[in-house]
C-alpha positions in Angstrom: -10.2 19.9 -27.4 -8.3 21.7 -30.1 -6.4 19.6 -33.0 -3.5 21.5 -32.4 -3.5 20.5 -28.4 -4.3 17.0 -29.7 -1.5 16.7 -32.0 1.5 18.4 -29.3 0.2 15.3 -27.1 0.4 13.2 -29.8 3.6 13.7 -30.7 4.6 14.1 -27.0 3.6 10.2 -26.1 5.8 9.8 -29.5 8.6 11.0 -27.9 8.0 9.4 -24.4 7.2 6.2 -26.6 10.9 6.2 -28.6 12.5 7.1 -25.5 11.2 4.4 -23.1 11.4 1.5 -26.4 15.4 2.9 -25.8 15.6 2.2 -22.4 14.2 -1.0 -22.9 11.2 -0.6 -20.9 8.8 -2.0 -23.3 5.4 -1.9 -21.0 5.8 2.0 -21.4 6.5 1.9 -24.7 3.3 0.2 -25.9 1.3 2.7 -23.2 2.8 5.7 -24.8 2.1 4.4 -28.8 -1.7 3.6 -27.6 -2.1 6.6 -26.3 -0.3 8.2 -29.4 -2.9 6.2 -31.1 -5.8 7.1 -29.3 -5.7 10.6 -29.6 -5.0 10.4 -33.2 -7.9 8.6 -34.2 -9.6 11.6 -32.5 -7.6 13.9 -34.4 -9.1 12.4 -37.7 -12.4 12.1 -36.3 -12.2 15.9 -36.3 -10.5 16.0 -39.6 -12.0 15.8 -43.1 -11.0 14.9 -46.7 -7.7 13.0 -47.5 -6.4 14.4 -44.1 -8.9 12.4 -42.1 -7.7 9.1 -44.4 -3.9 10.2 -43.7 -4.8 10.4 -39.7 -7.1 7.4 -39.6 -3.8 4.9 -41.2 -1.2 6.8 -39.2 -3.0 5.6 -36.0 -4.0 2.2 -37.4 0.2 1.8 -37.9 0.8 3.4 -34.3 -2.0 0.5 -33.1 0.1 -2.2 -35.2 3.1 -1.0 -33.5 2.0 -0.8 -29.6 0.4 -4.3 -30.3 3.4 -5.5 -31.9 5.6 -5.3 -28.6 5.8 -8.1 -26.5 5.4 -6.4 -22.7 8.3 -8.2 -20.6 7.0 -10.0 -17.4 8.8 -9.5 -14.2 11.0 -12.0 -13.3 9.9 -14.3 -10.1 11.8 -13.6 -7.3 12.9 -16.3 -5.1 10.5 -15.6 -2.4 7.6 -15.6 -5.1 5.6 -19.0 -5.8 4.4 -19.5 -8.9 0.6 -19.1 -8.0 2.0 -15.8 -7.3 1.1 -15.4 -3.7 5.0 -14.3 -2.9 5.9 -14.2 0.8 2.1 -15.0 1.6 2.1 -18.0 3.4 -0.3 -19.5 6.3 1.4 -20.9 9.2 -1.8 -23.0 10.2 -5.6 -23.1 8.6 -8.1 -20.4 9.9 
């Protein structure tokens, strides 16, 4: 794949990334900076020279970033044990 095609998706999970951290959704957010990530590492593997350094940290800080969010668990619901079985439940034993 092209570097320029690479870095349009790169900056496109960026932008998905910032706008789901806004919303709050946080599970997104780290998706979209991992993926950001990802595809800039192969950017710099592609890359040479000072360039490929530049690259290489830029996706080590996007890594640090998507690691540093704390995903939010879904809160139980009433129904919802905490073994997390939920509405399963066995009237008698098979």
């Amino acid at each position: 794949m092209s570097i320029e095609i690479l870095l349009q998706q790169v900056n496109d999970s960026l932008e998905r990334a910032a706008k789901a951290e806004a919303q709050g959704n946080s599970s997104q957010a780290k998706n979209h900076y991992l993926t950001a990530s990802r595809k800039l590492f192969d950017v710099a593997s592609e890359s040479k020279g000072e360039l490929k350094a530049v690259r290489i940290a830029n996706a080590e800080k996007l890594l640090a970033k998507a690691n540093s969010i704390k995903s939010k668990a879904a809160p139980i619901s009433e129904t919802q044990t905490t073994t997390g079985h939920g509405d399963f439940i066995l009237k008698e034993k098979p």
